[in-house]
LOVEX-150352 format. One record per residue (C-alpha): residue number from 1; residue in one letter; chain; x, y, z. Coordinates in steps of 0.001 Angstrom, whole numbers. Layout:
N
@num:NUM	residu:A	chaine:A	x:X	y:Y	z:Z $
...
# end
This chain:
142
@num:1	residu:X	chaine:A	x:0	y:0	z:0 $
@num:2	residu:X	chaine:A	x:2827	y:2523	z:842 $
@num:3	residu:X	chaine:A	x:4260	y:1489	z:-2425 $
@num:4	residu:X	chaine:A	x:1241	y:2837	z:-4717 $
@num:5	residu:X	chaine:A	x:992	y:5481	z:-2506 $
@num:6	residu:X	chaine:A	x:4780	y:6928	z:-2878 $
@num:7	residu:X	chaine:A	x:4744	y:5829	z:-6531 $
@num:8	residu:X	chaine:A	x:1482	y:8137	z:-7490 $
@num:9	residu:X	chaine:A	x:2518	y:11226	z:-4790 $
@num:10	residu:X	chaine:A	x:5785	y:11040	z:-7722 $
@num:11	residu:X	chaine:A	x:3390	y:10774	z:-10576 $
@num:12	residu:X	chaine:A	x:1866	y:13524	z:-9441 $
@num:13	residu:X	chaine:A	x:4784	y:15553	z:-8850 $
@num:14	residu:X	chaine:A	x:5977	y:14639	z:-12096 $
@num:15	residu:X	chaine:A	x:2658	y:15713	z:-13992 $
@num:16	residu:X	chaine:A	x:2992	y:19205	z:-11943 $
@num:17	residu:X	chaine:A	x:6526	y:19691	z:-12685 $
@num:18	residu:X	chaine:A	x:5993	y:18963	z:-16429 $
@num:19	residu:X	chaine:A	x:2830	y:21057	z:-16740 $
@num:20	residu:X	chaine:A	x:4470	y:24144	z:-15054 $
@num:21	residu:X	chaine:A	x:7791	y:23429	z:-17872 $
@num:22	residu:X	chaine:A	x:5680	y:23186	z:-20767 $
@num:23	residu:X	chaine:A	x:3556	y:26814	z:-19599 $
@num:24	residu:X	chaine:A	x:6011	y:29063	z:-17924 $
@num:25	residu:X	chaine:A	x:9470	y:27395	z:-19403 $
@num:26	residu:X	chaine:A	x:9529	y:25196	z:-22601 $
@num:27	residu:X	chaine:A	x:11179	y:26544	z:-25873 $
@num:28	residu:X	chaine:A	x:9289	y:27443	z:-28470 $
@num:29	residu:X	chaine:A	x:9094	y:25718	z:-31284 $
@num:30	residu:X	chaine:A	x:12640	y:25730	z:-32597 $
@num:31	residu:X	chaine:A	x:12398	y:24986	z:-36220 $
@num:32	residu:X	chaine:A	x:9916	y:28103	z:-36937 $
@num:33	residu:X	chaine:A	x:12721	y:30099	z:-34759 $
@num:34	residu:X	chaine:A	x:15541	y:29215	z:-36791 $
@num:35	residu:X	chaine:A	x:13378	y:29736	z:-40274 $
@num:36	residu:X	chaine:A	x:12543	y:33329	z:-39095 $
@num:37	residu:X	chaine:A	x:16640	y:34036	z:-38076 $
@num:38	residu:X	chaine:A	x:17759	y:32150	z:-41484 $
@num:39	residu:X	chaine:A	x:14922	y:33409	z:-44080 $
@num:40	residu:X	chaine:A	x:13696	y:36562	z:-43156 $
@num:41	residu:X	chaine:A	x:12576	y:37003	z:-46252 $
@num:42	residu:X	chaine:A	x:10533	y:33899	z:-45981 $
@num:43	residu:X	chaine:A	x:6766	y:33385	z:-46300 $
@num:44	residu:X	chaine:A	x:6265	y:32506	z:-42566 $
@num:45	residu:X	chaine:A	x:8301	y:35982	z:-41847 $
@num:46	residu:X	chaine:A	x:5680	y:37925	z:-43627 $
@num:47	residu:X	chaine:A	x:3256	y:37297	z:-40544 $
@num:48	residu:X	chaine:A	x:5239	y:35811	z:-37785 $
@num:49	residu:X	chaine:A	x:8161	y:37485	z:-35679 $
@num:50	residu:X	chaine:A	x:10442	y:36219	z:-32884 $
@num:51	residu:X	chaine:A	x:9913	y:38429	z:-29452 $
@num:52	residu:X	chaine:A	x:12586	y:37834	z:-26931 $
@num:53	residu:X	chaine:A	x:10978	y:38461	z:-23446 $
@num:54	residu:X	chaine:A	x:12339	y:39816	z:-20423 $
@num:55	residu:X	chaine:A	x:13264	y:36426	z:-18960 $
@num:56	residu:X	chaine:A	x:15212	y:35920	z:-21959 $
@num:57	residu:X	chaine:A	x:12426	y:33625	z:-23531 $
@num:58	residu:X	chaine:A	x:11976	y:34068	z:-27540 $
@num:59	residu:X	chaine:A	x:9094	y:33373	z:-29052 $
@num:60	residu:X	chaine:A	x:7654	y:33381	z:-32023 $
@num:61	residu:X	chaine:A	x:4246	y:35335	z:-32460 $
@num:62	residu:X	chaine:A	x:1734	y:37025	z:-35633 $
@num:63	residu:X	chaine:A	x:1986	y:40575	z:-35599 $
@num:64	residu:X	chaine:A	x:729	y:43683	z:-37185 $
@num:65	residu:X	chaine:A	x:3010	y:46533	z:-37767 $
@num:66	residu:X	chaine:A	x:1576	y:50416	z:-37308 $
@num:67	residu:X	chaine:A	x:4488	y:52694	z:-36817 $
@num:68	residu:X	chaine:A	x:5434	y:53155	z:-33919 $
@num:69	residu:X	chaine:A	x:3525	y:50106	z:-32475 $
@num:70	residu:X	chaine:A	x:3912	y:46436	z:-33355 $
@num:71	residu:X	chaine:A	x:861	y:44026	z:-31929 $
@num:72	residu:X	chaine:A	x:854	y:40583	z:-31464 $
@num:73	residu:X	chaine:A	x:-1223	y:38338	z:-30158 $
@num:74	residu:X	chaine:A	x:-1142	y:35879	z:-26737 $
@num:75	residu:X	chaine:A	x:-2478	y:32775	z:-27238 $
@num:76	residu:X	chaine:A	x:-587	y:31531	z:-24388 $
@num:77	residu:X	chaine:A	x:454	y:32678	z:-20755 $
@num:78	residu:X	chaine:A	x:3777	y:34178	z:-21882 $
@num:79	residu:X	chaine:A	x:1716	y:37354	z:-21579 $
@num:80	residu:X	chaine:A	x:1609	y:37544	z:-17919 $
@num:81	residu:X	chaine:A	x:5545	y:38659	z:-18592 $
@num:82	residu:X	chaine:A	x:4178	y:41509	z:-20068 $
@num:83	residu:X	chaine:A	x:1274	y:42924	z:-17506 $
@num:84	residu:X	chaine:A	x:2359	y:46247	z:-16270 $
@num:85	residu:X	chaine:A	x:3586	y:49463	z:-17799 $
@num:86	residu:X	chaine:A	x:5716	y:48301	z:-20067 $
@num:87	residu:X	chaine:A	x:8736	y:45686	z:-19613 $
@num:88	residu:X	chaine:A	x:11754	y:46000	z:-22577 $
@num:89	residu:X	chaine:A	x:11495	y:43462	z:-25009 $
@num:90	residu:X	chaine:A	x:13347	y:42498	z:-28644 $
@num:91	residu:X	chaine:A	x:11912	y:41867	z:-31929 $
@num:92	residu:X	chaine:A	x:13055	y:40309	z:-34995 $
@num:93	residu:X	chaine:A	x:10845	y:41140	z:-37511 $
@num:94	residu:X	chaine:A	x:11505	y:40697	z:-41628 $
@num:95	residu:X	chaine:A	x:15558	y:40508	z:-40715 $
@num:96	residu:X	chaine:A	x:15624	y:43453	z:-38589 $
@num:97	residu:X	chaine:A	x:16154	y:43415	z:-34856 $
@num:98	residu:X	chaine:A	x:14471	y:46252	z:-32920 $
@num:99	residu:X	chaine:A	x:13878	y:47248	z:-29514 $
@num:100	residu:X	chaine:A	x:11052	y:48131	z:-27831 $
@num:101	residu:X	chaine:A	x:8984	y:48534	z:-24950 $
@num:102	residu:X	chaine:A	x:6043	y:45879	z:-23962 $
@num:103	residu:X	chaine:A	x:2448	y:45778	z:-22180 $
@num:104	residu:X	chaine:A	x:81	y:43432	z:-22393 $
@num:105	residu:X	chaine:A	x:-2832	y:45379	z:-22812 $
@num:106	residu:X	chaine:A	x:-6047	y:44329	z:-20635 $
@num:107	residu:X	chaine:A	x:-7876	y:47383	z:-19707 $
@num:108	residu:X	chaine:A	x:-9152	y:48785	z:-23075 $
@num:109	residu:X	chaine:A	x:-12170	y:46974	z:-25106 $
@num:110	residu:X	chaine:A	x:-12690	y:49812	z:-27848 $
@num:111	residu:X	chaine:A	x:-8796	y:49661	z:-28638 $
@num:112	residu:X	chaine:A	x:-8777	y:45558	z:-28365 $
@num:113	residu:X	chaine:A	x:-11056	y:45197	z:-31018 $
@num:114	residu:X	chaine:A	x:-9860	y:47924	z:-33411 $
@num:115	residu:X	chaine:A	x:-6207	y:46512	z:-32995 $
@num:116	residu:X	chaine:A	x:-7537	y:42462	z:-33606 $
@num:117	residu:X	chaine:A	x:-9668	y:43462	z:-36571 $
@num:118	residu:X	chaine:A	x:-6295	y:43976	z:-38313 $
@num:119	residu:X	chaine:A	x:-4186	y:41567	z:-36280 $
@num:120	residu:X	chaine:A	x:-6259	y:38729	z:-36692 $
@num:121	residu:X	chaine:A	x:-9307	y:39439	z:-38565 $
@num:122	residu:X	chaine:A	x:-10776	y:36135	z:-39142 $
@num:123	residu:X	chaine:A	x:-9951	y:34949	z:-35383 $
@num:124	residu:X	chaine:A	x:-12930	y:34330	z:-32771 $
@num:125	residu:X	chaine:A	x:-13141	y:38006	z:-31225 $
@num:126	residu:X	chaine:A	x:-11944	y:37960	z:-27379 $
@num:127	residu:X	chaine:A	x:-9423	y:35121	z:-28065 $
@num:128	residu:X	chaine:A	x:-5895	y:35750	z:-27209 $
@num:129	residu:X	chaine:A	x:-4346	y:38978	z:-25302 $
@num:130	residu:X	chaine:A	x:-3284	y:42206	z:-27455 $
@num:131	residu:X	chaine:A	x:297	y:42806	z:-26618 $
@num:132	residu:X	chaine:A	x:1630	y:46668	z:-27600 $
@num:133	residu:X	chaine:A	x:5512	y:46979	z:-28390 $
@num:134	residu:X	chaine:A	x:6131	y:50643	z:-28712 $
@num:135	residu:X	chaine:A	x:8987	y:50275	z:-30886 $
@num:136	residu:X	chaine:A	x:11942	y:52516	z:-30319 $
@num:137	residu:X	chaine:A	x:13177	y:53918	z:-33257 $
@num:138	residu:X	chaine:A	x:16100	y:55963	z:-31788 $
@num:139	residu:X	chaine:A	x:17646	y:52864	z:-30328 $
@num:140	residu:X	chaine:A	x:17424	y:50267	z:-32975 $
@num:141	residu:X	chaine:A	x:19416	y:47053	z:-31895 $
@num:142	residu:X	chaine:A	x:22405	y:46360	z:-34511 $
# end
């Protein structure tokens, strides 16, 4: 009886542990990474861009580009990175690597659904979280 008990209190811990990697610490998909840094001319870089996070966390997201913003959308919780007043973040988008400044933005319905009309216009309205990049153009990463 101890026996199955030990062995499924590890399960468990197991399942946790590998649920909290695959939300808050798992790579992103590696092979769309390395086609965005090696063909930035490429078809998938038309629409996708790499964002490297605070933590140091890249991944890659659809966007929409009005200067000075860039928007993307959160499908998953790498968002919560992002809640606040802005948080510094880096973009590679089409080749070029920019820097900017970050918010997830929660508090603003009108300005949601102007900015997903043209982010993702044939996407189920309310899904995902807008994230704003104000996009620093006097400090643009080399």
């Amino acid at each position: 009886m101890k026996i199955v008990l030990i062995a499924s209190i590890a399960i468990g811990v197991v399942v946790v542990l590998g649920v909290a990697y695959w939300l808050y610490a798992a790579p992103a998909n590696p092979l769309v990474v390395r086609e965005l840094i090696e063909h930035p001319e490429g078809k998938r870089a038309q629409r996708v861009m790499l964002v490297t996070l605070p933590s140091g966390r890249r991944i890659p997201v659809n966007y929409f580009r009005e200067d000075p913003f860039v928007y993307a959308a959160a499908d998953g919780r790498w968002w919560k990175e992002l809640v606040g007043a802005g948080f510094p973040v880096t973009l590679l988008v089409r080749g070029e690597t920019l820097r900017g400044v970050a918010r997830a933005v929660l508090d603003d319905p009108e300005y949601l659904e102007r900015i997903f009309e043209k982010l993702r216009p044939n996407a189920i309205k309310g899904f995902g979280k807008l994230i704003e990049i104000r996009i620093d153009g006097s400090d643009t990463a080399s």
